[in-house]
SERO-4910 file (N, C-alpha, C, O; in steps of 0.05 Angstrom, whole numbers):
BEGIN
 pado doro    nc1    nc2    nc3   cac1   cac2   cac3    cc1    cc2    cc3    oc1    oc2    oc3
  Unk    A     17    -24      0      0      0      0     17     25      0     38     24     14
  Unk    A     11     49    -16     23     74    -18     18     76      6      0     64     18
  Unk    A     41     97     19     36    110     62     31    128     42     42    127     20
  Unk    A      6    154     52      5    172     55      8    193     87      0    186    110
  Unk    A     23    221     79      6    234    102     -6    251     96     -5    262     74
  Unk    A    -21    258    114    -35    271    111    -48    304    131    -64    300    149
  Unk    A    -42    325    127    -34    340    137    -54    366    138    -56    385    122
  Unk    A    -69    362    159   -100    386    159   -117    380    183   -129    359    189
  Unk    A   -115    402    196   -140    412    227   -167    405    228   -183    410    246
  Unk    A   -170    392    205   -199    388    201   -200    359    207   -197    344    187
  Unk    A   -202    349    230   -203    321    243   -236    305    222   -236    283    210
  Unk    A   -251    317    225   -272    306    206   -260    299    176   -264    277    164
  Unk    A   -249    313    170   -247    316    132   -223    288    134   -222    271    115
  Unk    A   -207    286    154   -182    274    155   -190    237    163   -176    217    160
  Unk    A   -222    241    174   -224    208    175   -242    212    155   -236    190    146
  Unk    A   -258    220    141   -270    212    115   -245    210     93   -243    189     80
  Unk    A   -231    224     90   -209    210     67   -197    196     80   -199    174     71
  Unk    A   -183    197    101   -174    165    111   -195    141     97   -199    132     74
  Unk    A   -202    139    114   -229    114    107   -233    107     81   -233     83     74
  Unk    A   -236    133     58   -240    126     29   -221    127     12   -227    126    -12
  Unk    A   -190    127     20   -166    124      4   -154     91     20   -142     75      6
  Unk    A   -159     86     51   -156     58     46   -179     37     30   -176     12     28
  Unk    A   -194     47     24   -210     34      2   -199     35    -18   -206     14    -30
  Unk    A   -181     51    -35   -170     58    -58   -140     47    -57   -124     48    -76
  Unk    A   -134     35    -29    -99     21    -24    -85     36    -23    -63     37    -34
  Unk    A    -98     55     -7    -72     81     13    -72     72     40    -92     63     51
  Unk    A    -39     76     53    -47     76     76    -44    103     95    -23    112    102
  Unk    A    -60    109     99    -59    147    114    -63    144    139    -81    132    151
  Unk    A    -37    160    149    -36    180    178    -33    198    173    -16    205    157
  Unk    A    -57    219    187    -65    245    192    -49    257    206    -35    243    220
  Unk    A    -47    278    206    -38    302    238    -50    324    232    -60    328    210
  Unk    A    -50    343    255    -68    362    261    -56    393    258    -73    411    262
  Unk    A    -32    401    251    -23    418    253     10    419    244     28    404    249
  Unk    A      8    440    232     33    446    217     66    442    231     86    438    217
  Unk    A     66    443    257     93    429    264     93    404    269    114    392    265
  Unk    A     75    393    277     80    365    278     83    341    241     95    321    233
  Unk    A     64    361    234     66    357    197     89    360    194     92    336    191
  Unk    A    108    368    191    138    381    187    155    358    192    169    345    176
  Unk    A    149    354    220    172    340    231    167    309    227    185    293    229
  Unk    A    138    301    220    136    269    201    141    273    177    160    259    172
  Unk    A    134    284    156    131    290    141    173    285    133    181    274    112
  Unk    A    195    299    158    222    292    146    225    261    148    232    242    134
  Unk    A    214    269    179    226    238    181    214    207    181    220    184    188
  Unk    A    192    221    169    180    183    155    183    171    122    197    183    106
  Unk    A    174    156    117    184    147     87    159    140     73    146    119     76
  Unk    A    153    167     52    124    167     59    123    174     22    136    192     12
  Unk    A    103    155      4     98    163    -25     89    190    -28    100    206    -43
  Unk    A     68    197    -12     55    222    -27     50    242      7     44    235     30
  Unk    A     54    261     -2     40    280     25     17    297     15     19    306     -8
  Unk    A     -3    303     29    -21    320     23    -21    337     44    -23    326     66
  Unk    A    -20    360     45    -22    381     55    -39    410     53    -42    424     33
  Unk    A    -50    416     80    -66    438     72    -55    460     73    -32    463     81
  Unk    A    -73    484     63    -51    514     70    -59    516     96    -43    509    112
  Unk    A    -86    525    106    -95    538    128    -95    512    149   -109    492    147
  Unk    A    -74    521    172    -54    507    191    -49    515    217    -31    531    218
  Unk    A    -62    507    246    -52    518    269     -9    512    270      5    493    262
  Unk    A     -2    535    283     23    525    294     41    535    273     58    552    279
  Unk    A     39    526    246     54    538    213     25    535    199      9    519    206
  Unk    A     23    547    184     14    542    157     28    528    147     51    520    154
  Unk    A     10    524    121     24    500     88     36    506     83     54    490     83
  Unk    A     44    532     72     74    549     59     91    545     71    112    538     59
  Unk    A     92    549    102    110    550    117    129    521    118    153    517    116
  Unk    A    105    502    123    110    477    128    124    466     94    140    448     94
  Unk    A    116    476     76    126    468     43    153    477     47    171    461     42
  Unk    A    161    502     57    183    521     47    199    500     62    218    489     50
  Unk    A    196    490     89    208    466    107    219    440    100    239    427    108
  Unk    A    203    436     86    203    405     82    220    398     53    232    377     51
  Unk    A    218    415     33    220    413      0    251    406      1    262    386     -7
  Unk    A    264    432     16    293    408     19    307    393     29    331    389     26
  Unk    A    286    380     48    288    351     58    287    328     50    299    308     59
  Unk    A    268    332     27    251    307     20    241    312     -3    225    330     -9
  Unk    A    251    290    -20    242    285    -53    207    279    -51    193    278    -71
  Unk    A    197    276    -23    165    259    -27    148    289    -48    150    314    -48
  Unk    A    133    271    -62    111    288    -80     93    309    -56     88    300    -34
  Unk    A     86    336    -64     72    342    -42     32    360    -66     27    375    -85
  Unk    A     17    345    -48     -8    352    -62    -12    373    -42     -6    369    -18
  Unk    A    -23    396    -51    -30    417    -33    -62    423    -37    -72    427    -59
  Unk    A    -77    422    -14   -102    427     -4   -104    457     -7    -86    468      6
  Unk    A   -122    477    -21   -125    501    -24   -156    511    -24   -173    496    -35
  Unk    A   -163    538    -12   -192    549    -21   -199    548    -40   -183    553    -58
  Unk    A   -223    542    -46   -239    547    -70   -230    577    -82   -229    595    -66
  Unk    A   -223    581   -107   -223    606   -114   -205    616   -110   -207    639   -118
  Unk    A   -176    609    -97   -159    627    -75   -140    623    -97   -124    604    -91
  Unk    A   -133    634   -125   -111    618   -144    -85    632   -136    -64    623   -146
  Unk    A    -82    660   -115    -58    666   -107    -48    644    -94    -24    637    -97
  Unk    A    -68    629    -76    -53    601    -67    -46    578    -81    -28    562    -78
  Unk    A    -59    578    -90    -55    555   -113    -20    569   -128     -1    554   -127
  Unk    A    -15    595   -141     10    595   -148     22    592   -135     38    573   -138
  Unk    A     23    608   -112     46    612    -82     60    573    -83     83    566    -89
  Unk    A     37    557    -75     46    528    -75     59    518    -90     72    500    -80
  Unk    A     61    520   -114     67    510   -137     91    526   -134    111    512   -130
  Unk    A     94    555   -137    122    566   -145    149    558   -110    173    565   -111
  Unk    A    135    542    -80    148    543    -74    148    508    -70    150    498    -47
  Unk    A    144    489    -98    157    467    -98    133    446    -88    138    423    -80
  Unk    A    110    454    -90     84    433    -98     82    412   -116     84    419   -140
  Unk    A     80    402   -114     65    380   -145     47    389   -155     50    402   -175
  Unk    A     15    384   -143     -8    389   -155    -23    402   -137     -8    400   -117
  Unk    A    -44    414   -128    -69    418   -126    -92    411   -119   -107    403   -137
  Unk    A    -99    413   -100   -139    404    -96   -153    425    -88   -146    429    -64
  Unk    A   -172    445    -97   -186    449    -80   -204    443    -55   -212    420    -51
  Unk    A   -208    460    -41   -223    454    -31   -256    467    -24   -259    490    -30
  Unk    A   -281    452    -11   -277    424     -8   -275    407    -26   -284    411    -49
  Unk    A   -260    377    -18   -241    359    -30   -260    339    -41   -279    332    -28
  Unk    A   -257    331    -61   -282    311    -76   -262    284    -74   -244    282    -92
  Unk    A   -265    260    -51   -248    243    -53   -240    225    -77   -218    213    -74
  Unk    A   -253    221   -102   -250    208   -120   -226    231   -140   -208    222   -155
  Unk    A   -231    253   -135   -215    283   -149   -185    262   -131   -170    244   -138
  Unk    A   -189    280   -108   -163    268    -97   -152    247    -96   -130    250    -88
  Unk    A   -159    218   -103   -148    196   -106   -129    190   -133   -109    178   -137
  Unk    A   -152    209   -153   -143    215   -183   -118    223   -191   -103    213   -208
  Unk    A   -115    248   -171    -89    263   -161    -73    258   -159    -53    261   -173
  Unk    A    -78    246   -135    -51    227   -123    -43    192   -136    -28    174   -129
  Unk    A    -55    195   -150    -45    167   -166    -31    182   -192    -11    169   -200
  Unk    A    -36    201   -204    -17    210   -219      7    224   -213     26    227   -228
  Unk    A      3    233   -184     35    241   -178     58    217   -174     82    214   -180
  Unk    A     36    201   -161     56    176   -159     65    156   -179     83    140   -176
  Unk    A     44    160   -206     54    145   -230     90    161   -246    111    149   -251
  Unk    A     81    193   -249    100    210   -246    120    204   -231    140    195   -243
  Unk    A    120    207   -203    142    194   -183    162    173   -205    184    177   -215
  Unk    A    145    150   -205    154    118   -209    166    128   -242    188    118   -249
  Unk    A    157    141   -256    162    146   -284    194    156   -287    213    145   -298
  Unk    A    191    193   -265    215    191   -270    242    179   -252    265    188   -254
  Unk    A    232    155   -234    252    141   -217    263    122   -240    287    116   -240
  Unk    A    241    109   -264    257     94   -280    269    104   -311    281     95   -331
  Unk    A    260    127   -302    277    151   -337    307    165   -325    323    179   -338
  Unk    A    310    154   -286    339    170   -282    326    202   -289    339    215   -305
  Unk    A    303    214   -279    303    233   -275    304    257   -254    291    253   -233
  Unk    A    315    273   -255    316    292   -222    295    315   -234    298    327   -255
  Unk    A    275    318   -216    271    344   -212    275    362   -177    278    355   -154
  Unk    A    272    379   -188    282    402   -160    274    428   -161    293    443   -160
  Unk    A    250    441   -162    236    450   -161    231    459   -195    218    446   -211
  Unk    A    249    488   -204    230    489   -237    259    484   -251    267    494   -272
  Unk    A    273    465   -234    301    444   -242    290    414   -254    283    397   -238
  Unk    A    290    409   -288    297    379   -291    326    369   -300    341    380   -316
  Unk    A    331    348   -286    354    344   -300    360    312   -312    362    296   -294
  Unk    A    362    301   -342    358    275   -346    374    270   -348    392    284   -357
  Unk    A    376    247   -340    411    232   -329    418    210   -353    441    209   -362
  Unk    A    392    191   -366    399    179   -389    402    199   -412    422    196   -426
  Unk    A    384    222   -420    389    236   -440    404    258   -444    404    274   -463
  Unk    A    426    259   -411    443    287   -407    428    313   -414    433    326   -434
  Unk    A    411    319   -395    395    346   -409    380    353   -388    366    339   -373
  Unk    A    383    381   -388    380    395   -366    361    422   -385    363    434   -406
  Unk    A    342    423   -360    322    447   -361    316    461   -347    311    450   -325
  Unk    A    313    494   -345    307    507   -323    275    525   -329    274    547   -340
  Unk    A    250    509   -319    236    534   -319    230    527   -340    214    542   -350
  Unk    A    238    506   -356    227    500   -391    242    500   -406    242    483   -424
  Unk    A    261    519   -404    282    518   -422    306    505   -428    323    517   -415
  Unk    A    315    490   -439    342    472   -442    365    501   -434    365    524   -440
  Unk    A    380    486   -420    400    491   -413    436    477   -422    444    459   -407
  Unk    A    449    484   -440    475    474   -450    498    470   -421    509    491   -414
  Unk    A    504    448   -408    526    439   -397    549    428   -407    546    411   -425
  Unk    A    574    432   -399    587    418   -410    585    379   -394    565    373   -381
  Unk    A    604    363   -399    595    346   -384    608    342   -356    601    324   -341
  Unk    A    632    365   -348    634    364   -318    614    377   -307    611    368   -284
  Unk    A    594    400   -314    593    411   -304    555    400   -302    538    409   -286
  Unk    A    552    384   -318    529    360   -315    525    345   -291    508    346   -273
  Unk    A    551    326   -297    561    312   -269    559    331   -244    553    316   -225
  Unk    A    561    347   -238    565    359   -222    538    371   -206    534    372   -182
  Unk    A    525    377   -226    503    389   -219    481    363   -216    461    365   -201
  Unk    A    488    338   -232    477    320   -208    476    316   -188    456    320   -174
  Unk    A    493    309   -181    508    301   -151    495    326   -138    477    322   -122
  Unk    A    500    345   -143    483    370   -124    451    359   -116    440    354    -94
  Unk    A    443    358   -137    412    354   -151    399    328   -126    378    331   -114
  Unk    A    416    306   -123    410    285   -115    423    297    -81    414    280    -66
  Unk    A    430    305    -73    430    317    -39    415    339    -42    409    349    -20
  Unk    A    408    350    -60    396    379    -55    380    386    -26    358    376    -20
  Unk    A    393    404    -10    383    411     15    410    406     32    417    421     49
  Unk    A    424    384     25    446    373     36    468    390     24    465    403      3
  Unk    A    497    390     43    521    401     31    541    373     19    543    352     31
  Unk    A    550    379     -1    568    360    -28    589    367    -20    596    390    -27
  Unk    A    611    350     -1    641    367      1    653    363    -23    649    344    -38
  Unk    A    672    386    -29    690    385    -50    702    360    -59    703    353    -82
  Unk    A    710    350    -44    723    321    -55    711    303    -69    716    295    -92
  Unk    A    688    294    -49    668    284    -70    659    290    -97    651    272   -113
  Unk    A    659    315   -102    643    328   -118    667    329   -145    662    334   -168
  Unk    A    700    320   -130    718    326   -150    720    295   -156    719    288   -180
  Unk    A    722    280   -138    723    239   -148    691    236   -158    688    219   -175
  Unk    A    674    246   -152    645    230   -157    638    244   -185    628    229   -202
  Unk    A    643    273   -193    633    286   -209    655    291   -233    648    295   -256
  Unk    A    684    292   -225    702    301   -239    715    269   -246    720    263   -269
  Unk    A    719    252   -224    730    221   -233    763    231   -236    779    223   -253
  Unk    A    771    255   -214    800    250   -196    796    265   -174    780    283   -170
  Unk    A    816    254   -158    818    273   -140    836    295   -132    860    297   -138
  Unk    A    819    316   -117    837    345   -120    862    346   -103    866    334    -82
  Unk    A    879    366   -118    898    376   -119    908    397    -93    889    404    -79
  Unk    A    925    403    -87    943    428    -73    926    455    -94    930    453   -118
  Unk    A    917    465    -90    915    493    -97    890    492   -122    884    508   -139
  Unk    A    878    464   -113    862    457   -144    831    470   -148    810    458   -141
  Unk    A    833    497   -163    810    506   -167    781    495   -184    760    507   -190
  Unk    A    788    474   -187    775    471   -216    737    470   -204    718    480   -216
  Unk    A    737    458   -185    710    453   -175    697    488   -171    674    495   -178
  Unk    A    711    502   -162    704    532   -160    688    541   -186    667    553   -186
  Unk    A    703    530   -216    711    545   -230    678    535   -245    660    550   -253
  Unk    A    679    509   -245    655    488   -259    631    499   -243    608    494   -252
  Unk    A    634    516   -212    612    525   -200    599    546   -209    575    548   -213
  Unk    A    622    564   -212    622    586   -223    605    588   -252    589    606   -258
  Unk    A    612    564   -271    596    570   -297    568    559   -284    549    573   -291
  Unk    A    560    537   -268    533    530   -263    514    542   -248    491    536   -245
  Unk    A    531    567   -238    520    579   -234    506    612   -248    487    628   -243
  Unk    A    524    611   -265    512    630   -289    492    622   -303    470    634   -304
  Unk    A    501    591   -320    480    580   -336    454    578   -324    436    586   -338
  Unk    A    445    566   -296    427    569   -290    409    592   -282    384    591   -283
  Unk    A    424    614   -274    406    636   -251    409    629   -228    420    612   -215
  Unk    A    388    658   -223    375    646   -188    358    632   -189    355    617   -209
  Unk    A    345    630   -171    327    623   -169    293    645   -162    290    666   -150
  Unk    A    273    627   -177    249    645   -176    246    667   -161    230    685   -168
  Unk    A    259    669   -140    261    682   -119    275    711   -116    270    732   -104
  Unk    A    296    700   -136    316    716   -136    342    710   -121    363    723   -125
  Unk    A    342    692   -106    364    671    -82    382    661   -101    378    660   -126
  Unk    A    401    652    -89    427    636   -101    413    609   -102    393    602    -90
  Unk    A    426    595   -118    416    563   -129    435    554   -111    426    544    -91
  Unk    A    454    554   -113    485    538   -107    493    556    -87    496    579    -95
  Unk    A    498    551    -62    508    560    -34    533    546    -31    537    522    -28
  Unk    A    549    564    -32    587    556    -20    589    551     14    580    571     26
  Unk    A    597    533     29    593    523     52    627    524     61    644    507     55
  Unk    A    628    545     76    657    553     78    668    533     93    657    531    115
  Unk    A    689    513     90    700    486     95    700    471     96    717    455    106
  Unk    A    665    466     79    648    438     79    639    439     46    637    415     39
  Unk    A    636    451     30    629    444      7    609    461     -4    609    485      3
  Unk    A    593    453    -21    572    464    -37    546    444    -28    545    422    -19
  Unk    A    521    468    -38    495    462    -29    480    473    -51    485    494    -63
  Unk    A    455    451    -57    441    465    -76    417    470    -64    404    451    -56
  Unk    A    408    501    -60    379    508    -43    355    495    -52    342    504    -71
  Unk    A    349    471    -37    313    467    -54    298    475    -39    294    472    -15
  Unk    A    281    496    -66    261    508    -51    229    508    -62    211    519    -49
***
């Protein structure tokens, strides 16, 4: 059975979809509020999360902006009827999909079986995404936001390995045996230098934030947000 969690104050709404997604071969635990959502949500091993905006303790944003560079899990976001500033807000800070609300359980099962076909799709195409980051690992090809982006191939490698800890810091060494295939040198800039272009080619981020964070004696970090 897919684990879901499931993440919304509304103790009613939370055992009627309980009840009608283990009919559908989910298995869902609820919680009631945005920090405790947070802190399962890192540390369980969980296919799909659903989450609401409106949240004692954090809100959904809050709790999204938290979690996204923690955890590759798909996240469905619960939103007002009508409210499409929320509906962007979620999406631009690293959502999957969408439900209004109130939630039509057959809508949401729909949902969440296509995020998770997605999921499984690109786990067997060797695909990364990271927020409006794809990067294809069999077809070497990288997109930002839609647009193809030209790498050379260190600087590919490299930005995998980021891609796949994203949230996490990549020490240099690694990043020079895992991404470059030697290891560095007395005075050896080269990882600076391959940062330096990946980080032009790409931008910032939506935000306007750095993509790639320098971690003064520990390495590089790629912000997921």
């Amino acid at each position: 059975m897919s684990k879901i969690l499931l993440i919304d104050d509304d103790e009613a709404l939370c055992e009627l979809l309980a009840e009608y997604l283990a009919g559908e071969g989910f298995a869902v635990q609820a919680v009631h509020d945005g920090v405790q959502g947070e802190a399962l949500a890192i540390a369980g091993e969980w296919d799909a999360i659903i989450l609401d905006v409106m949240l004692p303790g954090m809100n959904g944003f809050d709790v999204l902006k938290r979690i996204k560079p923690k955890t590759a899990t798909p996240v469905l976001m619960l939103t007002a009827r009508g409210e499409d500033t929320d509906t962007v807000l979620g999406l631009e800070l690293g959502a999957d999909d969408y439900v209004a609300k109130p939630v039509s359980p057959r809508v949401l099962v729909a949902r969440l079986r296509a995020l998770l076909r997605r999921k499984g799709e690109d786990a067997a195409a060797g695909v990364l995404r990271v927020g409006d980051v794809v990067l294809d690992e069999a077809g070497r090809r990288v997109s930002v936001g839609g647009s193809e982006v030209v790498l050379t191939g260190a600087e590919f490698n490299l930005l995998a390995l980021l891609l796949r800890h994203a949230g996490h810091v990549v020490s240099r060494d690694v990043l020079a045996e895992d991404g470059l295939g030697r290891a560095l040198q007395a005075f050896d800039r080269r990882i600076e230098t391959h940062m330096a272009q990946i980080r032009r080619k790409l931008g910032p981020l939506p935000d306007g934030s750095a993509r790639i964070q320098t971690v003064r004696g520990a390495g590089y970090q790629y912000v997921a947000r």
